[in-house]
C-alpha positions as CSV (number, residue, x, y, z in Angstrom):
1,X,0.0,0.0,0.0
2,X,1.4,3.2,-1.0
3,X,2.3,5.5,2.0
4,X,1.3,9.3,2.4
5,X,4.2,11.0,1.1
6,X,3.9,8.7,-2.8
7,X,0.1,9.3,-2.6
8,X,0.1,12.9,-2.3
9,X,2.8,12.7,-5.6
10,X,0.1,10.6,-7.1
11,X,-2.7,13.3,-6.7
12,X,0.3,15.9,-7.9
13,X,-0.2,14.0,-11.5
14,X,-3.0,11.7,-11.6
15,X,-5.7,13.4,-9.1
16,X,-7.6,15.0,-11.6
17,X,-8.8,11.8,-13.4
18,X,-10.4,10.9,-10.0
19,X,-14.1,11.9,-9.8
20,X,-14.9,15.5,-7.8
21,X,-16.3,13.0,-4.8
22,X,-12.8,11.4,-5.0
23,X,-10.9,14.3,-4.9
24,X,-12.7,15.3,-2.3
25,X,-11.9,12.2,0.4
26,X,-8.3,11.9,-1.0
27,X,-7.7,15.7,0.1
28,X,-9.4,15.3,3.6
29,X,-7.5,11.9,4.0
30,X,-4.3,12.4,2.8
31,X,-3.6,16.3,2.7
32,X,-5.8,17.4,5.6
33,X,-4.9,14.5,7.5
34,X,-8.9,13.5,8.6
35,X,-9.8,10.1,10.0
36,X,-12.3,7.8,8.3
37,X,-14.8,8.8,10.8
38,X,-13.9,12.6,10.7
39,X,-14.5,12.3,6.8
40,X,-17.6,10.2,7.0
41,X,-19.6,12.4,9.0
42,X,-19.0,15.4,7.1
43,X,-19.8,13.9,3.7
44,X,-22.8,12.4,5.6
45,X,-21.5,8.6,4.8
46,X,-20.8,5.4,5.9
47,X,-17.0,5.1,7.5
48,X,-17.1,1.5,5.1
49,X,-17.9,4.1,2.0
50,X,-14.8,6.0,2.7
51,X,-12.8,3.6,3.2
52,X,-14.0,1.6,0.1
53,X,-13.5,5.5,-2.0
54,X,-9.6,5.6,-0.6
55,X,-9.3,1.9,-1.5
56,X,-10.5,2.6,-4.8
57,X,-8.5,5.6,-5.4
58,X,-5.1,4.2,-3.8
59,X,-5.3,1.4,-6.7
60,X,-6.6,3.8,-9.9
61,X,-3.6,6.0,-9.0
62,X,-1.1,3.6,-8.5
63,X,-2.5,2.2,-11.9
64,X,-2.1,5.3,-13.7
65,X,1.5,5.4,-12.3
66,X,2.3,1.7,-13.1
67,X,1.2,2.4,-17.1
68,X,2.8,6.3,-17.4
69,X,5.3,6.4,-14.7
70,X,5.0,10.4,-14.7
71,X,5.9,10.3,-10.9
72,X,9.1,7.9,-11.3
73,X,10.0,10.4,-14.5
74,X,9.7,13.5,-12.3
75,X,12.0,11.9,-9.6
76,X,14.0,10.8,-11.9
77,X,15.2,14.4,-13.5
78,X,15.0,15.9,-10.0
79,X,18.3,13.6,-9.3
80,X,19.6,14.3,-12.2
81,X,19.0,18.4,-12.0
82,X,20.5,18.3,-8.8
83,X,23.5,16.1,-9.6
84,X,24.0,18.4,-12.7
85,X,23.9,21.4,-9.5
86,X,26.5,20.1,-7.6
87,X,28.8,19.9,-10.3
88,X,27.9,23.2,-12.2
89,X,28.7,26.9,-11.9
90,X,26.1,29.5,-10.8
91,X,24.2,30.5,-13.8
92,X,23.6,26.7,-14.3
93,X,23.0,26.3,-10.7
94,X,20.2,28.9,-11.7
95,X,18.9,27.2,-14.5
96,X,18.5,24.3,-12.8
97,X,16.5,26.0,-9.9
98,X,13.9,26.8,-12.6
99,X,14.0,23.2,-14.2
100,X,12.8,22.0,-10.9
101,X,10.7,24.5,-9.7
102,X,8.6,23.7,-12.8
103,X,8.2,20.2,-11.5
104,X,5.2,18.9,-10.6
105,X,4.1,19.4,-7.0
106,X,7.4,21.0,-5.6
107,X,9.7,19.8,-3.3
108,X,9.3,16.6,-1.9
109,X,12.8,15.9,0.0
């Protein structure tokens, strides 16, 4: 099961194929950190229904990311920009800084 930390990359790229009610208990759950229970009572359903909905989602993502591997990809060049860093001067150092910023989701170290 993937933990918190690859989930929330997974939303960062793949969130938006969920449905709206989807979205929804993936963002209490895993970004606003509410329990089953919290998120059941104030959708007004069954703790079983969210937990079935984050079930659900957890293996459509990871789907998604098993066929386009956008989330490996983006950690992928993120070594690579900052190995290119370490070894470059300051207006490359520069450069790079954009190249990642423009990465999905931010900063995940």
């Amino acid at each position: 099961m993937p933990d918190r930390l690859e989930m929330n990359l997974l939303l960062d790229f793949y969130g938006e194929l969920l449905t709206e009610k989807q979205q929804e208990i993936c963002d209490l759950y895993y970004r606003q950190d509410l329990s089953l229970q919290e998120i059941a009572e104030l959708m007004k359903i069954s703790r079983a229904a969210v937990h079935d909905t984050l079930s659900r989602c957890r293996k459509e993502l990871s789907h998604y990311e098993e066929i386009l591997q956008m989330v490996k990809s983006s950690i992928h060049r993120r070594e690579i920009y900052t190995k290119i860093k370490s070894i470059s001067g300051q207006n490359v150092s520069e450069l790079i800084d954009k190249c990642i910023e423009t990465e999905i989701g931010g900063n995940y170290e």
